[in-house]
C-alpha positions as CSV (number, residue, x, y, z in Angstrom):
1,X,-15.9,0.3,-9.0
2,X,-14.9,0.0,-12.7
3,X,-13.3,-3.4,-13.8
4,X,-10.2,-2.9,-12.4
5,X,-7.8,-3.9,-15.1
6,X,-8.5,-0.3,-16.4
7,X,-6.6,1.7,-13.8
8,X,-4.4,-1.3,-13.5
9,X,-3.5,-0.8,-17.3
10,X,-3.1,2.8,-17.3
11,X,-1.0,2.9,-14.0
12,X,1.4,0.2,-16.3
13,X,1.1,2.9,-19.3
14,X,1.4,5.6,-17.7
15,X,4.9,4.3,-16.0
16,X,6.1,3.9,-19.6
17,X,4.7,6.8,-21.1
18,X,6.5,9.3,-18.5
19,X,9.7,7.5,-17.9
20,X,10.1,7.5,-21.7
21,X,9.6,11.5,-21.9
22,X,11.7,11.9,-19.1
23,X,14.4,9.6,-20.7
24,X,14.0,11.6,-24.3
25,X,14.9,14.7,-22.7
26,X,18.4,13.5,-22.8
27,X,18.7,13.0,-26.8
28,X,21.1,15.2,-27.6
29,X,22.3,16.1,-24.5
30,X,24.0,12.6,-23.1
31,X,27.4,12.5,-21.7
32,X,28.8,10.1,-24.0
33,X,27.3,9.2,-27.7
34,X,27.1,5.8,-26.6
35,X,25.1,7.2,-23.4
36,X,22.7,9.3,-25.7
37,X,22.0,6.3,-27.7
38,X,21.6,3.4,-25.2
39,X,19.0,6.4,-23.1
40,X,17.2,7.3,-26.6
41,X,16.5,2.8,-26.9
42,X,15.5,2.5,-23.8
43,X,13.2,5.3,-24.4
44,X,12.0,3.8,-27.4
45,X,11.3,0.5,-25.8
46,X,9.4,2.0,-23.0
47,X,7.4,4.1,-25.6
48,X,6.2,0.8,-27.0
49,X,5.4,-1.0,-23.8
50,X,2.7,2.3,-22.9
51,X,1.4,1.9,-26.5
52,X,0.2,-1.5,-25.7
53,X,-0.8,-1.2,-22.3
54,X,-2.9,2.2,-23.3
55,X,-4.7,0.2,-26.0
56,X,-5.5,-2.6,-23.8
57,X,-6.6,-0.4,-21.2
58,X,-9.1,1.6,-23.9
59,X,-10.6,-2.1,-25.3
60,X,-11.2,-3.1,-21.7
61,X,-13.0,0.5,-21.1
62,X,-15.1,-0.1,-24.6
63,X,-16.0,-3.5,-23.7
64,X,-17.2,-2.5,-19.9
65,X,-19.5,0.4,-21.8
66,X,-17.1,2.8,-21.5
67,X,-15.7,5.6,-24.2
68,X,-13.1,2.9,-25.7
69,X,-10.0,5.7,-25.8
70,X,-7.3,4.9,-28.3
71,X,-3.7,5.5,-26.9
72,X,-3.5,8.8,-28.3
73,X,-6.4,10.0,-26.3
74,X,-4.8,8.3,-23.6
75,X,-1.6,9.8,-24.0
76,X,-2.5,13.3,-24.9
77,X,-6.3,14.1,-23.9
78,X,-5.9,13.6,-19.7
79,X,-4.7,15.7,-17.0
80,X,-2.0,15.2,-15.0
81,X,-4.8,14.5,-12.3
82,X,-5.9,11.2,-14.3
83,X,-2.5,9.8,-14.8
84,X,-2.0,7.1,-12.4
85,X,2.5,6.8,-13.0
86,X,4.6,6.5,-10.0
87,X,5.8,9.7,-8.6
88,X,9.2,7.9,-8.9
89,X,9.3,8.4,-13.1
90,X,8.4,11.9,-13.3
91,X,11.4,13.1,-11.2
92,X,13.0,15.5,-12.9
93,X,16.2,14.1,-14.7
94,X,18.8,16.0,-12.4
95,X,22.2,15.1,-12.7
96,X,23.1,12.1,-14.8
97,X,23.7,10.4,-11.8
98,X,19.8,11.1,-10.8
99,X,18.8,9.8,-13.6
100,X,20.6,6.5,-13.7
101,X,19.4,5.6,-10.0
102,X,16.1,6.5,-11.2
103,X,16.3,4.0,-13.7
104,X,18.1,1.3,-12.0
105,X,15.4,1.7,-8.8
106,X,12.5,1.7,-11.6
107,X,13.9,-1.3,-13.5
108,X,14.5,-3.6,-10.9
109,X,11.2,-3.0,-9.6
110,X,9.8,-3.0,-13.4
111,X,11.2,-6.8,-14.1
112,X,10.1,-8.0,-11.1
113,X,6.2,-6.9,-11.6
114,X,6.1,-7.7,-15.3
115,X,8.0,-11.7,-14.5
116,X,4.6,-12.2,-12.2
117,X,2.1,-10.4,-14.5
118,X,3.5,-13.0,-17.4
119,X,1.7,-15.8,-15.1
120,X,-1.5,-13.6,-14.8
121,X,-4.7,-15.3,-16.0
122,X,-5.6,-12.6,-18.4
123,X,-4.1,-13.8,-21.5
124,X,-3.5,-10.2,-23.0
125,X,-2.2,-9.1,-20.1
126,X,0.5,-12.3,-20.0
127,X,1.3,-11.8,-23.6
128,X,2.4,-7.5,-23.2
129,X,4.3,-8.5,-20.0
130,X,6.2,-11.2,-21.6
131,X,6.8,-9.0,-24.0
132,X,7.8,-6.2,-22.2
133,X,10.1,-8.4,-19.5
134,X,12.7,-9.5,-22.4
135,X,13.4,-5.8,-23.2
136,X,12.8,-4.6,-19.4
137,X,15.7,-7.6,-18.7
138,X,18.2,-5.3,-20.6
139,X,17.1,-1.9,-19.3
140,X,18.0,-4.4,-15.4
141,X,21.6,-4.8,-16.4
142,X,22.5,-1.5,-17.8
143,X,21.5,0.6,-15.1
144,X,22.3,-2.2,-12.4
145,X,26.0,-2.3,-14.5
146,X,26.3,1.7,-14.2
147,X,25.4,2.1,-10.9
148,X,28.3,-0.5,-10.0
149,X,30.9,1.1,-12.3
150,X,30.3,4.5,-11.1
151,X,29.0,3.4,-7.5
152,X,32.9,2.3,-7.2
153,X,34.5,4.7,-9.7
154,X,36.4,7.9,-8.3
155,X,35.3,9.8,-5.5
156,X,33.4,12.3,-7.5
157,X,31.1,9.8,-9.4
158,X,30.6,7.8,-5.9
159,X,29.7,10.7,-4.3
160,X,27.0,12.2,-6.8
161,X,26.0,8.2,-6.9
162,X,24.8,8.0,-3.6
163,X,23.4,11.7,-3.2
164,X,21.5,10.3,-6.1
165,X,20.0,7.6,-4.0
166,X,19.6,9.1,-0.8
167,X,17.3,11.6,-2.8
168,X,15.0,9.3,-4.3
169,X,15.1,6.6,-2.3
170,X,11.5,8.0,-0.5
171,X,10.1,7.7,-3.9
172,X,10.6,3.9,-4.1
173,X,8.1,2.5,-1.8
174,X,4.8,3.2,-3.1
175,X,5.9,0.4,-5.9
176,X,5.0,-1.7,-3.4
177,X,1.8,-0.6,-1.4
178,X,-1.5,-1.9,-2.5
179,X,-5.0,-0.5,-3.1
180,X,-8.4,-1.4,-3.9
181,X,-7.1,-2.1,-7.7
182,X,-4.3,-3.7,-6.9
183,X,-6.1,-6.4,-4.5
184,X,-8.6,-6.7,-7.0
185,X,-6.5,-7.8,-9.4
186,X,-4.3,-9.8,-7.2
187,X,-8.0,-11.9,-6.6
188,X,-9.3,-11.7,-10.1
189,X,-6.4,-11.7,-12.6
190,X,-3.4,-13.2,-10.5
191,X,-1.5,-10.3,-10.8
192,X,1.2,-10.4,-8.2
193,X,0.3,-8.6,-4.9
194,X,2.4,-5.5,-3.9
195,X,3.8,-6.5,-1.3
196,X,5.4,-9.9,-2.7
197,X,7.7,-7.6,-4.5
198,X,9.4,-5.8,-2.4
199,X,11.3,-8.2,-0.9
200,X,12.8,-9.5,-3.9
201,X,13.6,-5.7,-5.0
202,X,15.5,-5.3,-1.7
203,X,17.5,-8.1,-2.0
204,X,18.8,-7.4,-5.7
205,X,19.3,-3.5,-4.8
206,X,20.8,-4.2,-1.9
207,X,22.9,-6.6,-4.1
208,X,23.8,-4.2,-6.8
209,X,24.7,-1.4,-3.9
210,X,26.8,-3.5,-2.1
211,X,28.7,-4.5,-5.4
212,X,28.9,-0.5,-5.8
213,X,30.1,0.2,-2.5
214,X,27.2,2.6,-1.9
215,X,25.2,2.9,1.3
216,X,21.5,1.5,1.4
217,X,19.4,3.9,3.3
218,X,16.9,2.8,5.6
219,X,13.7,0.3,3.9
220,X,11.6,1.6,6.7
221,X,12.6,5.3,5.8
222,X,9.2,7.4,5.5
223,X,7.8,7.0,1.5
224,X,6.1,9.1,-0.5
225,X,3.4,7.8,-2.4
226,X,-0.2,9.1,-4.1
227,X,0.8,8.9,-8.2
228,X,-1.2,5.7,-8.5
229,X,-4.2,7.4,-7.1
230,X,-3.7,10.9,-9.0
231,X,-2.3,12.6,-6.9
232,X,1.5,14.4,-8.2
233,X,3.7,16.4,-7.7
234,X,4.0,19.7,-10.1
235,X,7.0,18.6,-12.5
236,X,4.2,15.6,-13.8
237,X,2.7,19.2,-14.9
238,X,5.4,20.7,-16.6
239,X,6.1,17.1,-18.4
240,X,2.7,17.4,-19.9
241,X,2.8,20.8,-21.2
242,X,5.5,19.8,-23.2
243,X,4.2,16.4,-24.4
244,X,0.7,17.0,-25.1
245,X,1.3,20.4,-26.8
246,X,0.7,19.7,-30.5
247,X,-2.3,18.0,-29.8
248,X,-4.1,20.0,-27.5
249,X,-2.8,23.2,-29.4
250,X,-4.0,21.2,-33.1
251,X,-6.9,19.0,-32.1
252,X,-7.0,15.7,-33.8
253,X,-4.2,15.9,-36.0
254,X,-2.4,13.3,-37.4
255,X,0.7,12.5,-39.1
């Protein structure tokens, strides 16, 4: 097995990277300017978390004897077969409801992981994570805030709120089941185990729902899960297309 912070690093940079396209699809096209705005920053932010976690991840393959890939070759030169994102992000956006309860799922399981990798032993992973967790922080109380205020708005926006959650709920648990790389890490690096999150993410979701006066489903409900191994579903596909165009259609160009 190859040192493990690699797939560690590109299943945190790939998170990023997707979740940010997915959110960018909405410039232009938000409900509200402020909506369009606060969506485009937050995909901005998460746009620089994935450069920093690809470039770690292509030092750590350079110094193990490996090719040393730069983020761009990260980014742009893999299939949707080598990206290791949660099949969580790469829902399509849906509704704007969907893609709020995506976001607020994602985030409060986001801050959670990044506050223990900010204690790991390997200093450059503590330093991105730190980083990453005051912005991340932010990203926590939006969503959580719009998922109360429409949670418990009019019967419309509660409605498409919790249709919302009931449809990607299944995609929330593989945050939280552990592999070979995760348990490797968990022993080498003191990255926080899996499974020591989830608990915490329950308790603030079921917090935040409560407050929003929407139903949580079932946390023993069936789960989906594969994206940290490879294995996606066909809109990860489509995403790529459209992202990696230029560069696969121009090799090697640059701005």
């Amino acid at each position: 097995m190859q040192d493990p912070r690699i797939d560690y690093l590109l299943r945190l940079g790939d998170n990023a990277l997707v979740l940010s396209q997915r959110l960018a699809e909405w410039v232009g096209k938000g409900p509200a300017i402020e909506e369009d705005m606060a969506l485009s920053n937050t995909a901005l932010d998460l746009i620089g978390q994935a450069r920093l976690w690809l470039t770690l991840a292509g030092e750590i393959e350079g110094e193990t004897g490996g090719a040393k890939r730069d983020e761009d070759a990260l980014a742009y030169l893999r299939d949707a077969h080598q990206f290791r994102n949660l099949l969580l992000v790469e829902r399509p956006n849906g509704s704007y409801a969907e893609t709020l309860m995506r976001q607020f799922l994602f985030d409060a399981g986001h801050h959670g992981l990044l506050e223990g990798l900010a204690r790991s032993t390997d200093q450059r992973i503590a330093e991105i994570a730190a980083k990453a967790l005051k912005e991340v922080g932010y990203h926590l109380r939006r969503s959580a805030d719009l998922v109360v205020r429409l949670g418990d708005g009019t019967t419309e926006s509660h409605r498409r709120m919790q249709a919302a959650l009931d449809e990607l709920w299944m995609y929330t648990g593989e945050m939280f089941e552990s592999d070979a790389v995760d348990d490797a890490m968990a022993a080498q690096y003191a990255t926080p185990a899996a499974a020591s999150l989830r608990a915490p993410w329950l308790a603030l979701v079921g917090r935040t729902l409560a407050t929003a006066t929407l139903r949580l489903p079932d946390p023993e409900a069936w789960m989906q899960q594969g994206g940290k191994q490879g294995r996606h579903s066909e809109h990860l596909g489509y995403l790529l297309a459209e992202m990696q165009f230029l560069q696969r259609a121009y090799p090697g160009q640059r701005w």
